[in-house]
VOGU-3710 file (C-alpha; in Angstrom, 3 decimals, decimal comma):
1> xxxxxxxxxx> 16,753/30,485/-10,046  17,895/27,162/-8,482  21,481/28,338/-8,006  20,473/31,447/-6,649  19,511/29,273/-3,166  21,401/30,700/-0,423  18,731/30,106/2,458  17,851/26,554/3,783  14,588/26,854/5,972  13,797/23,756/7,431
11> xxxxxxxxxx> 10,654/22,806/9,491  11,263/21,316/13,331  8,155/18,837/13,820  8,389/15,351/11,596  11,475/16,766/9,745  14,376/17,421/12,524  12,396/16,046/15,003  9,182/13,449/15,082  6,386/13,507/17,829  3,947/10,993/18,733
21> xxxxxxxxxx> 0,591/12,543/21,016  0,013/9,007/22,157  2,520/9,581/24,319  0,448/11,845/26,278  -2,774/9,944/26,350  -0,228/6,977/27,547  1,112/9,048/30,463  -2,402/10,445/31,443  -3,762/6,860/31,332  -1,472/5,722/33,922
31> xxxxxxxxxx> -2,187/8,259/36,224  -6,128/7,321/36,256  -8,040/5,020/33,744  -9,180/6,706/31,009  -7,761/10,151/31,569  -5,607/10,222/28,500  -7,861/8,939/26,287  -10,569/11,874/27,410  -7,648/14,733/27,420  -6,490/13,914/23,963
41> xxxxxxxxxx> -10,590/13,571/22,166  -10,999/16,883/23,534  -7,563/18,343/22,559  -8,621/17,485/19,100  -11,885/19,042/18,894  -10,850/21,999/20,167  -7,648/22,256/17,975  -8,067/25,805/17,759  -7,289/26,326/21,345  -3,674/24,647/20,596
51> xxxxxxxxxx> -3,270/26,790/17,156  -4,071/29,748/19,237  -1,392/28,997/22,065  1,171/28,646/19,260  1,147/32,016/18,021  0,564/34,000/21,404  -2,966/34,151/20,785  -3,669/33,260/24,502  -0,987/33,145/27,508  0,813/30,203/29,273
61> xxxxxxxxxx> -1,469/30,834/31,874  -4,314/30,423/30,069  -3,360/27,857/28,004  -2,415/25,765/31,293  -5,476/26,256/32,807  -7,471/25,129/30,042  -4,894/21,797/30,442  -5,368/21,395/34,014  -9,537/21,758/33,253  -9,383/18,857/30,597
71> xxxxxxxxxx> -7,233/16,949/32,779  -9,545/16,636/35,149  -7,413/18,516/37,930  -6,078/15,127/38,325  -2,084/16,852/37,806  -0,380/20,266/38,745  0,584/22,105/36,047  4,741/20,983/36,552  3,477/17,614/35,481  1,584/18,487/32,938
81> xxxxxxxxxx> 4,088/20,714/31,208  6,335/17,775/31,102  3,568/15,080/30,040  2,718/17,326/27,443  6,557/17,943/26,130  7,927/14,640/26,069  6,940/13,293/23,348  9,793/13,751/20,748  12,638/11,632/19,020  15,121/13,221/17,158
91> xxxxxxxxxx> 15,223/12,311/13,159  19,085/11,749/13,162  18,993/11,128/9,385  17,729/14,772/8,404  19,968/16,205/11,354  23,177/14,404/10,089  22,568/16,633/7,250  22,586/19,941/8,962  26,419/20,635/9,527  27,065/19,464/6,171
101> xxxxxxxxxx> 24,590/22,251/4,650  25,805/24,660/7,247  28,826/24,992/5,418  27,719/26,509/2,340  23,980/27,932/2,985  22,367/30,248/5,955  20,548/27,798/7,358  17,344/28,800/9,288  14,435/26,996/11,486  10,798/27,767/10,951
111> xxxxxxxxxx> 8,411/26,119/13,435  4,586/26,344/14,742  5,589/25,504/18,421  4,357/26,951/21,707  6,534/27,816/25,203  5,901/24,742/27,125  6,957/22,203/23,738  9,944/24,462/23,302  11,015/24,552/27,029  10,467/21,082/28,461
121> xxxxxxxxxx> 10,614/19,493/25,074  13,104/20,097/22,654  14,994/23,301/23,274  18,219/21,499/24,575  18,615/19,202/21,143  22,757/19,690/19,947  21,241/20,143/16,393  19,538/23,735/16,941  23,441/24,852/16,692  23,535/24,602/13,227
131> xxxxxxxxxx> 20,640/27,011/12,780  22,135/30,688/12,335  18,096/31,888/13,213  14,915/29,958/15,027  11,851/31,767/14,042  9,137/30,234/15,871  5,298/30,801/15,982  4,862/31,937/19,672  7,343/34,108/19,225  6,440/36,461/16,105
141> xxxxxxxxxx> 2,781/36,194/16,739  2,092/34,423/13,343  1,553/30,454/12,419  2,321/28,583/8,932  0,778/29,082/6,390  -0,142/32,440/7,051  1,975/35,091/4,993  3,460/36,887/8,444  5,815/34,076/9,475  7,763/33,787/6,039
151> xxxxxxxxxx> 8,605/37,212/6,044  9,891/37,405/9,409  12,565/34,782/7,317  13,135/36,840/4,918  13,400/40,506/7,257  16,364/37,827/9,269  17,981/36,945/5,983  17,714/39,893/4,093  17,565/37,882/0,832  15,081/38,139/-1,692
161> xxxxxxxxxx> 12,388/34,936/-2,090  14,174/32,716/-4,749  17,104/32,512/-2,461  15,052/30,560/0,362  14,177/26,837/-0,117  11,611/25,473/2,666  11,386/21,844/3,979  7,638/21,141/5,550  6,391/17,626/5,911  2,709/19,390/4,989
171> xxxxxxxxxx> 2,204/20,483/1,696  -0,018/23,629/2,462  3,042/25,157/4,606  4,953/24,501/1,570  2,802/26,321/-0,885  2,489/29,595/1,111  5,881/29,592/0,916  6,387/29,011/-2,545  3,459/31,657/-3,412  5,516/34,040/-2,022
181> xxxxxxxxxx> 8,726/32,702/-4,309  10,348/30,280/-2,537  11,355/27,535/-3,782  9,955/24,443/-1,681  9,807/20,526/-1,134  7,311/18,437/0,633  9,468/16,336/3,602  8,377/12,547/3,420  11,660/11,108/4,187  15,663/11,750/4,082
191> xxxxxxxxxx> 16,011/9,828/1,381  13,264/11,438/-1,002  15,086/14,569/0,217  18,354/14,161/-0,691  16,897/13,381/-4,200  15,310/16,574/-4,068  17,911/18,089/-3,178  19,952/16,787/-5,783  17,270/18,181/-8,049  18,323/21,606/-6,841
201> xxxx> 21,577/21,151/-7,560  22,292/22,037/-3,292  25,700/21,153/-2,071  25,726/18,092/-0,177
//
C-alpha cells in the first residue's frame, strides 16, 4: 500500500549526484595527446572489468593495475585515483529534498560504486548525513539489479517490501526492485519527482 511507505531508497549516481566520464578522457588528454580518448574506448569495451570492481569481484590492486596498463603507464596510480574520481557535481535540487524527507521516512542510499569513486570522489558530500544507511556495491559483494543488493535494504530496515520506495535514474534497477515489492520511480528530473511523489501521497 502507498501509505504503508516508510523507507526512501534513493540511488547516488545522476540522482544525488551527476558524473560526466569526459572528464577523465579531458584530464588524460592533457597529460599526452590522445591518451584519454584511448583510456576511455577501452574502458567501454571492457565494461565488465568496471562492473566487476564495483562489487569486489577483483581488488583495488587489480583494478589499478589494469588502469595504469590502459593508461599507458603514462601516471602513478595517486593520479589516477584522482583523475578517475573527479568527475562529479552535486544535484542540489534532489539533495534539498533530503532533510525534508528525513523527517518523516528512514531514508537509505543504494549505489553501484567502487573504493576509489567513493574515496577520492564523493565520500565527503554534507548530504550523505541525511542517509540513516549507505549500502553500496563494493561493499556487500552484489550490484543492481541483481536480487542480493535489495535485500541487504531490507535485512538494514527490517521492513517488509511495500514499505521501501526506490529512486534509480535506470529503469531496469527500478524493476528488480519493484519485482521484489517495492514500490519504485524512474529518476529523470526533480521536478518529475516531486510529481511522483505527490502521486504517493509522501510527505514533502
Amino acid at each position: 500500500m502507498i501509505s504503508d511507505i516508510k523507507v526512501i531508497v534513493f540511488d547516488l549516481g545522476n540522482v544525488l549526484i551527476n558524473f560526466d566520464y569526459s572528464k577523465i578522457s579531458t584530464a588524460l588528454n592533457k597529460i599526452d595527446t590522445g591518451l584519454g580518448d584511448r583510456f576511455i574506448k577501452i574502458y567501454y569495451e571492457n565494461y565488465h572489468i568496471h562492473r566487476k570492481y564495483e562489487k569486489w569481484a577483483i581488488s583495488d590492486d587489480k583494478f589499478l593495475k589494469i588502469m595504469l596498463e590502459w593508461c599507458e603507464f603514462k601516471i602513478n596510480g595517486e593520479t589516477f585515483k584522482n583523475i578517475y574520481a573527479n568527475l562529479f557535481t552535486e544535484n542540489f535540487q534532489t539533495t534539498a529534498l533530503l532533510p525534508i524527507l528525513k523527517e518523516n521516512y528512514k531514508l537509505v542510499l543504494l549505489s553501484n560504486t567502487n573504493f576509489i569513486h567513493k574515496k577520492y570522489g564523493w565520500e565527503n558530500y554534507d548530504f550523505l548525513k541525511y542517509f540513516d544507511k549507505l549500502i553500496l556495491s563494493h561493499e556487500v559483494g552484489a550490484i543492481k539489479p541483481e536480487n542480493k543488493i535489495y535485500k541487504e535494504v531490507e535485512s538494514y530496515t527490517n521492513q517488509s517490501p511495500e514499505c521501501h520506495i526506490f529512486i534509480d535514474d535506470i529503469a531496469e534497477y527500478v524493476n528488480a526492485a519493484k519485482k521484489r515489492g517495492w514500490n519504485g520511480i524512474q529518476f529523470v528530473n526533480c521536478e518529475k519527482l516531486l510529481s511522483d511523489f505527490k502521486s504517493y501521497n509522501i510527505l514533502i
